[in-house]
KEKE-3310 file (N, C-alpha, C; in steps of 0.2 Angstrom, whole numbers, plus 5000, padded with zeros to 4 digits):
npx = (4819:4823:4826:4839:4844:4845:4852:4864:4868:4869:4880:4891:4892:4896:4909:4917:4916:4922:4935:4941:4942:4953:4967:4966:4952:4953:4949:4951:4951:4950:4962:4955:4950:4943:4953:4964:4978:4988:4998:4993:4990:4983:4981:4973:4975:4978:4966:4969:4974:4974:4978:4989:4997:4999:5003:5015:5021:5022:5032:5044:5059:5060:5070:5075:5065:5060:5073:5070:5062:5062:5072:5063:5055:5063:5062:5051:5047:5056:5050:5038:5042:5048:5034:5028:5037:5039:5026:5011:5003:5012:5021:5012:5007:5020:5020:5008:5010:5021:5016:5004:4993:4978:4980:4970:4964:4974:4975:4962:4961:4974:4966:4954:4960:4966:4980:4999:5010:5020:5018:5008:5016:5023:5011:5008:5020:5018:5010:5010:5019:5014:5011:5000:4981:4979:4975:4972:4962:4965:4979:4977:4970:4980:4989:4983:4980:4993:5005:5019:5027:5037:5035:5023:5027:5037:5027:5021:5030:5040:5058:5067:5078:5078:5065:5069:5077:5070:5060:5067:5072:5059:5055:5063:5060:5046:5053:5055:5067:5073:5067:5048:5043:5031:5035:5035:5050:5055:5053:5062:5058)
npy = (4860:4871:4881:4874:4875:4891:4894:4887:4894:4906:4903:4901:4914:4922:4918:4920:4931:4936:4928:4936:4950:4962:4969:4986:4988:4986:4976:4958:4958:4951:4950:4957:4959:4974:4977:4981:4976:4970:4962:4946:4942:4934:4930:4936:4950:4965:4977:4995:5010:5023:5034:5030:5028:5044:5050:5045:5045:5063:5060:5063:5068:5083:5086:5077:5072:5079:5078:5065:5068:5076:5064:5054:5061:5064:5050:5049:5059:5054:5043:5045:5054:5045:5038:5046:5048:5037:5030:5026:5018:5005:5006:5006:4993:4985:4991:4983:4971:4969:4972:4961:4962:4969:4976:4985:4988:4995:5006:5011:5013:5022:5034:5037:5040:5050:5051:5052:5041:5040:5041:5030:5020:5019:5018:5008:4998:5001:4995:4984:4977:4982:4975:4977:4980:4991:5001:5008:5019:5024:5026:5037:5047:5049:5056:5067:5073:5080:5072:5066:5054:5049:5052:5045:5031:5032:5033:5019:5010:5008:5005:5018:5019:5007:5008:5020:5013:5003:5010:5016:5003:4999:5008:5007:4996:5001:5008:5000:4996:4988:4972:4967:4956:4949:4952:4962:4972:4969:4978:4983:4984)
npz = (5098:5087:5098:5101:5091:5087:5100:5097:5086:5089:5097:5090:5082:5091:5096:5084:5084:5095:5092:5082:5085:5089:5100:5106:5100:5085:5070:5062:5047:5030:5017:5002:4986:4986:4997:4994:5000:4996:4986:4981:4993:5007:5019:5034:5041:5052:5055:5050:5059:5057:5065:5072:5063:5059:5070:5072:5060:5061:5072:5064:5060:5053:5044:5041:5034:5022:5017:5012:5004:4995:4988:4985:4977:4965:4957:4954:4947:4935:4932:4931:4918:4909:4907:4899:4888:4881:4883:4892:4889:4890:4901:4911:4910:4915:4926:4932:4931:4939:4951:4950:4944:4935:4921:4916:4931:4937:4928:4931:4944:4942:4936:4943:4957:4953:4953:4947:4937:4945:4957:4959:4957:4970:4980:4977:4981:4995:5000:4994:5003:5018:5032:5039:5036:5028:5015:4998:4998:5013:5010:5002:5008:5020:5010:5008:5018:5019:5021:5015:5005:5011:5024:5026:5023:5035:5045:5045:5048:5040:5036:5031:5023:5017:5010:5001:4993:4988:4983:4973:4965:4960:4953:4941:4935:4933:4921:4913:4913:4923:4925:4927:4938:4948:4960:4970:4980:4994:5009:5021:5039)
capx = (4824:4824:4831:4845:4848:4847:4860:4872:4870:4871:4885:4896:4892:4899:4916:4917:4917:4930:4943:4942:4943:4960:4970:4965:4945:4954:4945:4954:4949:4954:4964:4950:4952:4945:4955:4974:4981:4996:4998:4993:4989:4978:4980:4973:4978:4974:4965:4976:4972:4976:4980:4994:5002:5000:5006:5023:5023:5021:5039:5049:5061:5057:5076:5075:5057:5063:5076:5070:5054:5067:5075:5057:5051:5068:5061:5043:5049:5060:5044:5032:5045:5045:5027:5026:5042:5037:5019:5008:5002:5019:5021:5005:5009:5026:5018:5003:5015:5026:5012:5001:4986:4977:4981:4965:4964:4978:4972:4955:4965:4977:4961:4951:4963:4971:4986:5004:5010:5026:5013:5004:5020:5021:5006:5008:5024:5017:5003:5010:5025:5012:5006:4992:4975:4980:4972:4974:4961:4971:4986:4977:4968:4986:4991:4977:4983:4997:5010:5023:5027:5043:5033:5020:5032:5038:5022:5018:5037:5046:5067:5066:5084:5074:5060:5072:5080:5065:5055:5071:5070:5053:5057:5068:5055:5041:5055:5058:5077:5073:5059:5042:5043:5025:5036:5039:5056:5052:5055:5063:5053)
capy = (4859:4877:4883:4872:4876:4896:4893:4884:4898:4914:4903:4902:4921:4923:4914:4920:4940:4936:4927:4943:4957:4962:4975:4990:4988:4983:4970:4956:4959:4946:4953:4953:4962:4977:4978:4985:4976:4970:4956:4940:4943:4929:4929:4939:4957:4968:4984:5002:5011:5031:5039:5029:5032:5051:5051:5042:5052:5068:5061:5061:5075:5086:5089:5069:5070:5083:5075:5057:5066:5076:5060:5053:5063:5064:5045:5048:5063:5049:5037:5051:5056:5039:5037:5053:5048:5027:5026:5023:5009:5002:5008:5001:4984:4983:4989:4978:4963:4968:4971:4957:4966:4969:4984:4990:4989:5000:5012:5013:5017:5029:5040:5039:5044:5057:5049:5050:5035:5035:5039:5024:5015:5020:5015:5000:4995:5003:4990:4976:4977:4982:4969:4980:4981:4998:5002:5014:5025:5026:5031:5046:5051:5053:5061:5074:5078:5083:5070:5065:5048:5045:5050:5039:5024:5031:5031:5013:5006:5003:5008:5026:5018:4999:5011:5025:5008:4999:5014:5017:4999:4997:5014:5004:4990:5005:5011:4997:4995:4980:4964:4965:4949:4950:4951:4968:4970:4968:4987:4981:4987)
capz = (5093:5088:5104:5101:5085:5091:5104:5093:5080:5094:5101:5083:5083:5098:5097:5079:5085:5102:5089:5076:5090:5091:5104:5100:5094:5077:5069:5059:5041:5025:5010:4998:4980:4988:5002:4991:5003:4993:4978:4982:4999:5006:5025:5037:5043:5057:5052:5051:5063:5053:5069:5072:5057:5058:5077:5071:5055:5063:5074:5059:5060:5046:5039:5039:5031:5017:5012:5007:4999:4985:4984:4981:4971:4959:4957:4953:4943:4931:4930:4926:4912:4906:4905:4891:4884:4882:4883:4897:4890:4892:4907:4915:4910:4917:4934:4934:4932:4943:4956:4950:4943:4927:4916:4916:4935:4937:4924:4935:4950:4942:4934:4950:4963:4949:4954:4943:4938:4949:4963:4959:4960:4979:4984:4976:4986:5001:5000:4993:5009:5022:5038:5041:5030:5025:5008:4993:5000:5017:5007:4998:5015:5023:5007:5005:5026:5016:5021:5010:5004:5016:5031:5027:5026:5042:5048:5043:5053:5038:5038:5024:5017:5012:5009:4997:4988:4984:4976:4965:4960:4958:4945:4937:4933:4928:4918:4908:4914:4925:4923:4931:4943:4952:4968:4975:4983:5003:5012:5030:5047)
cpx = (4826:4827:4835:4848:4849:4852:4865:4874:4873:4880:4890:4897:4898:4907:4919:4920:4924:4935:4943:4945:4950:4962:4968:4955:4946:4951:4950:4951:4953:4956:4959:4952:4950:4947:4964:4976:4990:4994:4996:4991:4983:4976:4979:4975:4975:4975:4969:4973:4979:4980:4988:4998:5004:5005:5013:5025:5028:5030:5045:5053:5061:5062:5073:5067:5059:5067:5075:5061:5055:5068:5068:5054:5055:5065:5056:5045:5049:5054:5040:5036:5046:5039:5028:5031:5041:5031:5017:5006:5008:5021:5018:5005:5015:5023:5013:5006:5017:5019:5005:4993:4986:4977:4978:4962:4969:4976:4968:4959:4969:4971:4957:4953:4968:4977:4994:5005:5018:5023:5009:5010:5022:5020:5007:5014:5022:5013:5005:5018:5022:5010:5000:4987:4976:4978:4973:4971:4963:4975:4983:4974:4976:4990:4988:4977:4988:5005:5013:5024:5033:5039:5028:5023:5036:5035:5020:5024:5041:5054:5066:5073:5080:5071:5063:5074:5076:5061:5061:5070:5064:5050:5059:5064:5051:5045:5055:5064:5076:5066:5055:5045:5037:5029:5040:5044:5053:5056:5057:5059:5059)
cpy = (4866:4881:4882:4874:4888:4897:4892:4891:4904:4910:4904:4909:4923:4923:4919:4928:4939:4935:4932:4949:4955:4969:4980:4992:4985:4976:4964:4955:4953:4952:4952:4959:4969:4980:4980:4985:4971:4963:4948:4938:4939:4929:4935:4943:4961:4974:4990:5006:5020:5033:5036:5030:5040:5049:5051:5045:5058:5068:5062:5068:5076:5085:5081:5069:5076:5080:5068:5059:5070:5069:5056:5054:5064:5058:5047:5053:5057:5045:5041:5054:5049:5036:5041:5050:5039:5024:5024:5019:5002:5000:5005:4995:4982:4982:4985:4972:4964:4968:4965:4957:4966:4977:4988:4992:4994:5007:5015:5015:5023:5036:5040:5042:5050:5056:5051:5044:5032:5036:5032:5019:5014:5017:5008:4993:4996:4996:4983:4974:4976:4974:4971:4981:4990:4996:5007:5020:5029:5029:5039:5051:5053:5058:5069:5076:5079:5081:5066:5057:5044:5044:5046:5029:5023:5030:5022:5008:5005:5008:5014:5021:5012:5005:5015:5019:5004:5003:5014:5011:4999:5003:5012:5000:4994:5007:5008:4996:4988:4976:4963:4957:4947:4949:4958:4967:4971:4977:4983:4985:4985)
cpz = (5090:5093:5102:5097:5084:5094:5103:5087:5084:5096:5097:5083:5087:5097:5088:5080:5090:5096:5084:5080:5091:5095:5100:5098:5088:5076:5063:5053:5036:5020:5005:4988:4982:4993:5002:4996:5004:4989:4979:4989:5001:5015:5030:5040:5048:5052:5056:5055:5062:5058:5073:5069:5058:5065:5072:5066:5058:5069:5068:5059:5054:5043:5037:5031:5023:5013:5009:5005:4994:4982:4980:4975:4966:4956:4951:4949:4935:4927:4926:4918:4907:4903:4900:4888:4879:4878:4888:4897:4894:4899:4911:4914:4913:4924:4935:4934:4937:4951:4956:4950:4934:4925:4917:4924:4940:4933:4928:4940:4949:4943:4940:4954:4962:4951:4947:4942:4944:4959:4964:4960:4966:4981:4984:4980:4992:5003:5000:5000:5016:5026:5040:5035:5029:5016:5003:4994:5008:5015:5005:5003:5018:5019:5006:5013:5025:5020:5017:5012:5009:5022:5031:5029:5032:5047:5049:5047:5047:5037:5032:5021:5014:5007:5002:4992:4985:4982:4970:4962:4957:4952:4940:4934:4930:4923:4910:4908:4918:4924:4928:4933:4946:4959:4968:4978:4990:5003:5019:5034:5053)
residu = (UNK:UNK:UNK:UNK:UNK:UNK:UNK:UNK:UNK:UNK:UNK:UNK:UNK:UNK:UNK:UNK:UNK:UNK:UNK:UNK:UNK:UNK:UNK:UNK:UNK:UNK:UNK:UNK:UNK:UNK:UNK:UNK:UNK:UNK:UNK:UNK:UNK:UNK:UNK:UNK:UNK:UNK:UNK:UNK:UNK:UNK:UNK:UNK:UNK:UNK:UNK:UNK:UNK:UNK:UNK:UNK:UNK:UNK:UNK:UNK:UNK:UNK:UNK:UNK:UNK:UNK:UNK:UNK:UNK:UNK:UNK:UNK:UNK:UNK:UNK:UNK:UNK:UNK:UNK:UNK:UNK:UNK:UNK:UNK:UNK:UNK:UNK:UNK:UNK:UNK:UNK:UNK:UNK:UNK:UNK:UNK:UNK:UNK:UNK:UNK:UNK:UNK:UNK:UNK:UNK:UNK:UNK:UNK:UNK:UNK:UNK:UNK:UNK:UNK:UNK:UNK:UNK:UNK:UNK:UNK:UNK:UNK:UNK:UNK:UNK:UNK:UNK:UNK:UNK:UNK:UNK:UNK:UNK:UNK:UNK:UNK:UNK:UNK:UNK:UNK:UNK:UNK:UNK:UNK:UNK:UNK:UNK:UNK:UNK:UNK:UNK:UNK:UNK:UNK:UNK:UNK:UNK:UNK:UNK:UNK:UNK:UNK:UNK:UNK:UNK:UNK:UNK:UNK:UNK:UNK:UNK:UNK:UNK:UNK:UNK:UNK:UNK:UNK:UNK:UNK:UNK:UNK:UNK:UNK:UNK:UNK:UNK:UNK:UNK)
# end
């Protein structure tokens, strides 16, 4: 009886690793609260695998890549000038609505990752748009190899025009000019 019941467990094991393994070595991860892998996010994700990102980054023709990381950061500028002008607190309520987090969850993320707050806006659309288990500590490893936020979104497949018109919205919401939703605007791929 032991045997069998051995057998049946090694055999669950078994079946349980083959259906998770995915191309690649990548393993199928769940969304889980540490796993910043976007708002609500419930069904399973294939893990990010960095080096594809950089590669595909690293095509971005630089003018291209220059230009939507001025207009970026006129954005993030704006948010950041809101924060001091408004109140963070403020601030940080709107984005945790809109991303479907708690205040104080966001706060802890900004102070940890020494983030801005229209940095933390980024991430947070990066995240909550992505199909791959990309994480908030992914994001600041490709930022600390001192890629900018368009080449990342280029790295990761989505369109830089989606990508350039849902950061401004999603400024418009941290600013206080439009209305948290808990639904990020999608970024096309």
């Amino acid at each position: 009886m032991r045997a069998d019941r051995t057998a049946f467990c090694g055999g669950i094991l078994f079946a349980l690793v083959s259906w998770s393994a995915l191309p690649g070595g990548a393993v199928a991860v769940p969304d889980g609260p540490d796993a910043s892998a976007g708002a609500g996010a419930s069904a399973p994700t294939a893990k990010i695998d960095l080096s594809d990102v950089r590669a595909r980054a690293e095509q971005m023709p630089i003018d291209k890549r220059k230009d939507i990381d001025k207009r970026i950061a006129a954005t993030v500028e704006r948010v950041n000038k809101a924060a001091t002008e408004k109140g963070q607190t403020a601030l940080a309520f709107r984005l945790a609505s809109e991303f479907d987090m708690t205040t104080e969850a966001l706060l802890d993320e900004k102070g940890e990752q020494g983030l801005s707050w229209g940095e933390v806006m980024i991430a947070h659309t990066l995240l909550a748009n992505s199909d791959t288990a990309v994480t908030l500590a992914d994001l600041m490893t490709l930022r600390a190899e001192g890629l900018g936020w368009g080449a990342i979104a280029f790295g990761l497949r989505f369109h830089l025009e989606d990508f350039e018109a849902t950061i401004k919205a999603e400024g418009r919401v941290a600013m206080g000019l439009s209305q948290a939703d808990a639904k990020p605007p999608a970024i096309g791929k």
